[in-house]
N, C-alpha and C positions, 0 to 999 in steps of 0.2 A: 800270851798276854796275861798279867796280872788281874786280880778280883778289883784291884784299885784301878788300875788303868780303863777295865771294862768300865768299873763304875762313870768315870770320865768318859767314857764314850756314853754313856746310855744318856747321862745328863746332856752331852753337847746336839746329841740326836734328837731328845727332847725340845731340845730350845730352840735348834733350827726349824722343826716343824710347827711348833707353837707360833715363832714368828709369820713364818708364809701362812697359821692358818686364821692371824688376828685380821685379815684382806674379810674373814668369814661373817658379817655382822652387819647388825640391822643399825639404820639411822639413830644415834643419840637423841633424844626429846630433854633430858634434864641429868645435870650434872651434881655431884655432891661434892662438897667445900675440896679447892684444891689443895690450900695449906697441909690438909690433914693427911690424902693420899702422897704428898710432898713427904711428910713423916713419915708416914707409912713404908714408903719406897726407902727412904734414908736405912729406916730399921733393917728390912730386908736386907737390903743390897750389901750392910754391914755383917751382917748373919751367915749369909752367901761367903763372903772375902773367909771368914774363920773357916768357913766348912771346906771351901776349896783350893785358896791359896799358900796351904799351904803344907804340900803334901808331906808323907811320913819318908816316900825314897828319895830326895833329891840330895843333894848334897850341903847345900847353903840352906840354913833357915828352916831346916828337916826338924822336926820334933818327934819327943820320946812315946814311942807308944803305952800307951797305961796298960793294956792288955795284948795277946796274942790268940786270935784262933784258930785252928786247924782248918787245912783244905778245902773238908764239906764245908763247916761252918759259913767260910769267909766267901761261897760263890753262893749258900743261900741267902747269906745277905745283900750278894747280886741279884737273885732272885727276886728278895724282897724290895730294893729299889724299881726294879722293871716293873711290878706291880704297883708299887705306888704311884709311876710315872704312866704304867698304863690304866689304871684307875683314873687319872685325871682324864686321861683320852677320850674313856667310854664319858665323861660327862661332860668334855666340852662335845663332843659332836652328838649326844644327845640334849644340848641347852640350845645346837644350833645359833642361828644368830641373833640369842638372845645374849651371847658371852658379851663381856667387854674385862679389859683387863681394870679397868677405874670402876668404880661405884658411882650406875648411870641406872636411869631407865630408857631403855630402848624401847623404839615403835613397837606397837602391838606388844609387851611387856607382860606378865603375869606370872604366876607363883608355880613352876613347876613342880611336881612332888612323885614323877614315875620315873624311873630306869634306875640310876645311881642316887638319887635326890630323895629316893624313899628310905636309902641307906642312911644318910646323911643331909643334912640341907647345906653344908659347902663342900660336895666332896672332890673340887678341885684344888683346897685348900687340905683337906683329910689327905688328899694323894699325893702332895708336895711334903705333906710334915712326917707323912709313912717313909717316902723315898729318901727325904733327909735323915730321916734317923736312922736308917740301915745303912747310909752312905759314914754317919757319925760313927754310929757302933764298929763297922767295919775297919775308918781306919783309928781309933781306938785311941785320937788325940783331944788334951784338954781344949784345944780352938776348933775341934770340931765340933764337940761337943757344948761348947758355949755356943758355938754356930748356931747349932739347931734346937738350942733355949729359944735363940733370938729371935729365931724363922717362925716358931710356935706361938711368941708372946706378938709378935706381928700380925699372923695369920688371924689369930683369937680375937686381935682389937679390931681387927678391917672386917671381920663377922660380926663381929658388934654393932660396927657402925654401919656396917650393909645393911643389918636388919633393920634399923631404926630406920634408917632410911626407907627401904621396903616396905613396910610396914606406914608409914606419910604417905607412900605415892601409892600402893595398891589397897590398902585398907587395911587396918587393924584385923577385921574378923578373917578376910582370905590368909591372912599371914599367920596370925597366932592359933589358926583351926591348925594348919600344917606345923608350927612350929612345936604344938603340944604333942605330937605323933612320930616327929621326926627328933634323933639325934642332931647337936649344933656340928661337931666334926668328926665324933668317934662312932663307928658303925656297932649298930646292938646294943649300946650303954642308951640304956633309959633317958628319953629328952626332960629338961627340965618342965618341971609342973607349972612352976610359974613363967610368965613369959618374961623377956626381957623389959627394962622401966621404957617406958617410950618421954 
């Protein structure tokens, strides 16, 4: 099996478990604007079609790789995919059923900040934009590479708007105590000193 092929397994493995484990979750209490996660989803899913549809071996609609890497290289950046896709893992089953895939507040709701979440405050969003971009770099084309612009500039705005949001329904002081200590999506980079505008 190819590093690319792998990589397509490790995403398809990902997504069938993410589905059976979205059953995992607490009562909705308040939703935030659908139009926007409507956008948001559009972004994505657009992001998604570049990064995967279209791979570098097939014969039809194959593109030119920019680059080439060696052996190791190209199964550490399998590596690095497994990692980012298992990074998401460790913080959906430590949010428990506070996940939801939309920007909601759920029953019993509040500002987690231990296990993964002290690394990052989205790092199931940190673990998708890790695994895409080693899936980008690896296969080494300009539509994957646009892909996973699009997945970032996505991810970045639904953090955005999650927090604004978060921050209305849990308070200001519980949200920006942890937002000033915690990275928004890269783990170790310095969080911003100022909090987001609300």
């Amino acid at each position: 099996m190819t590093p690319e092929h792998t990589i397509y397994g490790l995403w398809a493995a990902w997504l069938l478990s993410w589905t059976v484990a979205m059953l995992w979750s607490n009562r909705t209490e308040k939703r935030d604007a659908i139009p926007v996660e409507l956008f948001f989803r559009v972004l994505f899913y657009a992001g998604l079609i570049l990064l995967f549809a279209f791979p570098t071996s097939y014969r039809y609609f194959a593109q030119t790789q920019l680059w080439r890497f060696g052996h190791a290289m190209n199964w550490m950046l399998v590596a690095l995919t497994a990692g980012g896709l298992s990074f998401t893992w460790w913080a959906r089953i430590h949010l428990g059923p506070l996940w939801s895939d939309w920007v909601v507040k759920k029953a019993d709701h509040r500002v987690i900040d231990t296990g993964p979440y002290r690394l990052a405050r989205h790092p199931i969003y940190s673990g998708l934009i890790l695994a895409a971009l080693a899936t980008a770099t690896q296969k080494g084309t300009s539509f994957a590479l646009l892909g996973v612009a699009i997945i970032t500039l996505a991810f970045y705005a639904k953090a955005r708007r999650e927090e604004r949001f978060l921050r209305k329904e849990l308070g200001d002081d519980a949200y920006d105590a942890y937002a000033r200590k915690t990275p928004m999506l890269i783990p170790l980079v310095l969080p911003q000193v100022i909090c987001a505008p609300r």
